[in-house]
C-alpha positions, -999 to +999 in steps of 0.1 A: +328-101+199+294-092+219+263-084+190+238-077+208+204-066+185+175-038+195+150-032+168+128-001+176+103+009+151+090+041+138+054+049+132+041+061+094+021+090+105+051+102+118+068+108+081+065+131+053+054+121+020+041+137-011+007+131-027+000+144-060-032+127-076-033+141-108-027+120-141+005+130-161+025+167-148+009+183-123+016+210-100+032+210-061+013+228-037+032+241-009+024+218+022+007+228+053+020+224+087+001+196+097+015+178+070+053+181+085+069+152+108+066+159+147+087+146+174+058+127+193+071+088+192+103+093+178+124+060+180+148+062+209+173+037+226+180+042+259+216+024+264+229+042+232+207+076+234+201+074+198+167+083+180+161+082+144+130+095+119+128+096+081+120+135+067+112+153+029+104+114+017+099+111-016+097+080-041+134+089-049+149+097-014+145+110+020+162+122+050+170+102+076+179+123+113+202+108+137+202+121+172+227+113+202+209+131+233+226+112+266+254+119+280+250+088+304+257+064+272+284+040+280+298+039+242+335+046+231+327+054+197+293+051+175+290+043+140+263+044+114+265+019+082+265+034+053+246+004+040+210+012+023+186-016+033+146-014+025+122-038+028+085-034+016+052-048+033+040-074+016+000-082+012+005-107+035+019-083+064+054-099+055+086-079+048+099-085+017+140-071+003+137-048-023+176-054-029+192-080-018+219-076+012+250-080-011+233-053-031+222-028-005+259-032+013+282-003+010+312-013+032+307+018+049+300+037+081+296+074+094+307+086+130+278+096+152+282+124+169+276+125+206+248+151+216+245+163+185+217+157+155+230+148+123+209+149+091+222+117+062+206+125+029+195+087+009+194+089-025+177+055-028+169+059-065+204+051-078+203+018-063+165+009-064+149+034-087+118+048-081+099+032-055+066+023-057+033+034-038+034+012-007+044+007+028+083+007+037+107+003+064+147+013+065+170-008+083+201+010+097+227-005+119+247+015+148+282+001+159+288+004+193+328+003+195+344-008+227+380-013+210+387-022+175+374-054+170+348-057+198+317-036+198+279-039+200+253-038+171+218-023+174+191-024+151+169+003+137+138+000+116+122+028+108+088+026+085+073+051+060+050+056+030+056+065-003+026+078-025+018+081-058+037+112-073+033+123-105+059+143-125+060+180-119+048+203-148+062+237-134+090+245-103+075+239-069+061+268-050+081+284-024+067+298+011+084+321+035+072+322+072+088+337+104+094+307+127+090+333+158+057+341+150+024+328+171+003+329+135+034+313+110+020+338+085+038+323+050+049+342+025+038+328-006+061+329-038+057+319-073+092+313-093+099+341-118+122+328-143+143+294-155+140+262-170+117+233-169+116+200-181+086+173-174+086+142-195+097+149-229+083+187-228+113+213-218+098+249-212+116+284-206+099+304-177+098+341-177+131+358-174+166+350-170+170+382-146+151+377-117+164+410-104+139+428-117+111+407-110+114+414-072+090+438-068+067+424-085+050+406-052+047+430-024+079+430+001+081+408+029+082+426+062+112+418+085+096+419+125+115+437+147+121+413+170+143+386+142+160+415+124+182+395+111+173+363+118+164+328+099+135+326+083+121+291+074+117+284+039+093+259+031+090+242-005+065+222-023+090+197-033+125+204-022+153+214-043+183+195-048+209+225-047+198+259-035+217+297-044+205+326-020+216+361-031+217+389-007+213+427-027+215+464-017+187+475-043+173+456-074+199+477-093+229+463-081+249+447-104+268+425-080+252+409-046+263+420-009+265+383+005+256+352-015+253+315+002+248+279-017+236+246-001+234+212-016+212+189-005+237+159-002+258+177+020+241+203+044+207+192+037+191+204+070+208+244+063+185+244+032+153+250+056+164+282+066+174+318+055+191+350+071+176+378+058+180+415+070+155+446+064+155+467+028+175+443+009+165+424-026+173+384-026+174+364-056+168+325-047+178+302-073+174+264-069+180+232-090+160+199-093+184+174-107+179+141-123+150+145-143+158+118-163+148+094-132+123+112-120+103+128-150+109+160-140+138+187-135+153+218-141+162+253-120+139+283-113+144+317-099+125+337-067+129+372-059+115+397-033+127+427-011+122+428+023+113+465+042 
């Protein structure tokens, strides 16, 4: 059996995080631009064509994005393992196990697809909790598989931070912006109903019909050059499950088109949204677990578009 071992390494500025520096619940502002990953430096392996980066990290979880770009790559099948190592900088500069191997070690592994980018959601907080402020890196292993019991193994270590975040005392802001557009003019709105809980305090927000609510901001205007086309939606702490309701009028009793997404499983579809000119949509999403993370519940958006 050949192993052969490539460790590449991601850069922290790269990566997302959240930084909320309040004491006790405090509110998420929706990030700016600058604040989102970029491509510059992503980690790449040229005999495998394989990059990787970290996205949406949180203390709790993150994304991880696995690309395979060349069509030159000599591989007969790629695998990822499903196994969830982190390691934390020490003081010293030395990386330290936050789990043990035995622990982190699923016993399984995902197909890579070839020129394709495939997005793995880590819910790292159900095996290591809530991690702490400090500086991080996630090993992930790719099987290289030449037959079935020969094949090649290549490292990946890919760093990031993880800030201080303090528990959430309202739902998260919620930003629309046309991707198309030279100015990224967002849409800025503010949830108009549903259910909060932060700490010990649950709250009831506004009204359990959000239809109504939607033309209470003005309407967001659909260009004429993306009508209908996918708009980006940008959060100020992503949603665990997402419900996106397409209606005639606000009067309708029943929606045209509806659409869900859960994070888990289609996490990179919850970025975007089709929407089409003179229509009323009704966006409901869930933040789950708040017993681990302090905070939780479901809120409701609405708007019409002209």
């Amino acid at each position: 059996m050949k192993n052969k071992k490539y460790k590449i390494k991601k850069y922290p500025a790269l990566l997302a995080a959240i930084m909320l520096i309040s004491v006790g619940c405090a509110k998420a502002e929706t990030p700016s631009p600058a604040d989102s990953p970029t491509a510059d430096g992503i980690d790449y392996d040229d005999k495998t064509g394989i990059y990787m980066y970290l996205d949406d990290v949180t203390p709790f979880d993150g994304v991880l994005a696995v690309s395979q770009k060349s069509e030159d790559a000599v591989q007969k099948e790629l695998k990822l393992d499903a196994a969830l190592y982190i390691e934390k900088s020490s003081a010293a500069g030395e990386w330290e196990a936050v789990l043990s191997d035995k622990q982190a070690d699923t016993g399984l592994a995902y197909a890579i697809q070839q020129n394709d980018e495939q997005f793995f959601y880590i819910d790292w907080s159900k095996l290591y909790g809530k991690l702490d402020p400090g500086h991080y890196r996630l090993k992930k292993s790719v099987y290289d598989f030449k037959n079935e019991t020969e094949y090649d193994t290549y490292d990946f270590y890919t760093e990031f931070d993880v800030e201080e975040m303090s528990p959430l005392s309202e739902p998260p802001s919620l930003a629309v912006i046309d991707p198309l557009s030279s100015t990224e003019n967002e849409y800025a709105l503010k949830f108009c109903g549903g259910e909060w809980v932060c700490g010990t305090s649950s709250v009831g927000h506004g009204s359990m019909s959000p239809l109504g609510k939607a033309h209470d901001v003005p309407p967001l205007e659909i260009t004429e050059y993306s009508a209908p086309a996918s708009y980006m939606l940008k959060w100020g702490y992503k949603p665990d499950r997402l419900n996106i309701k397409e209606y005639a009028s606000e009067t309708d009793a029943r929606p045209e088109a509806e659409i869900s997404y859960n994070r888990h499983e289609n996490n990179n579809s919850m970025d975007f949204a089709e929407l089409k000119k003179n229509k009323t949509y009704v966006i409901q999403a869930w933040w789950d677990d708040p017993d681990t993370k302090g905070f939780g519940g479901f809120a409701y958006y609405a708007f019409t578009t002209q």
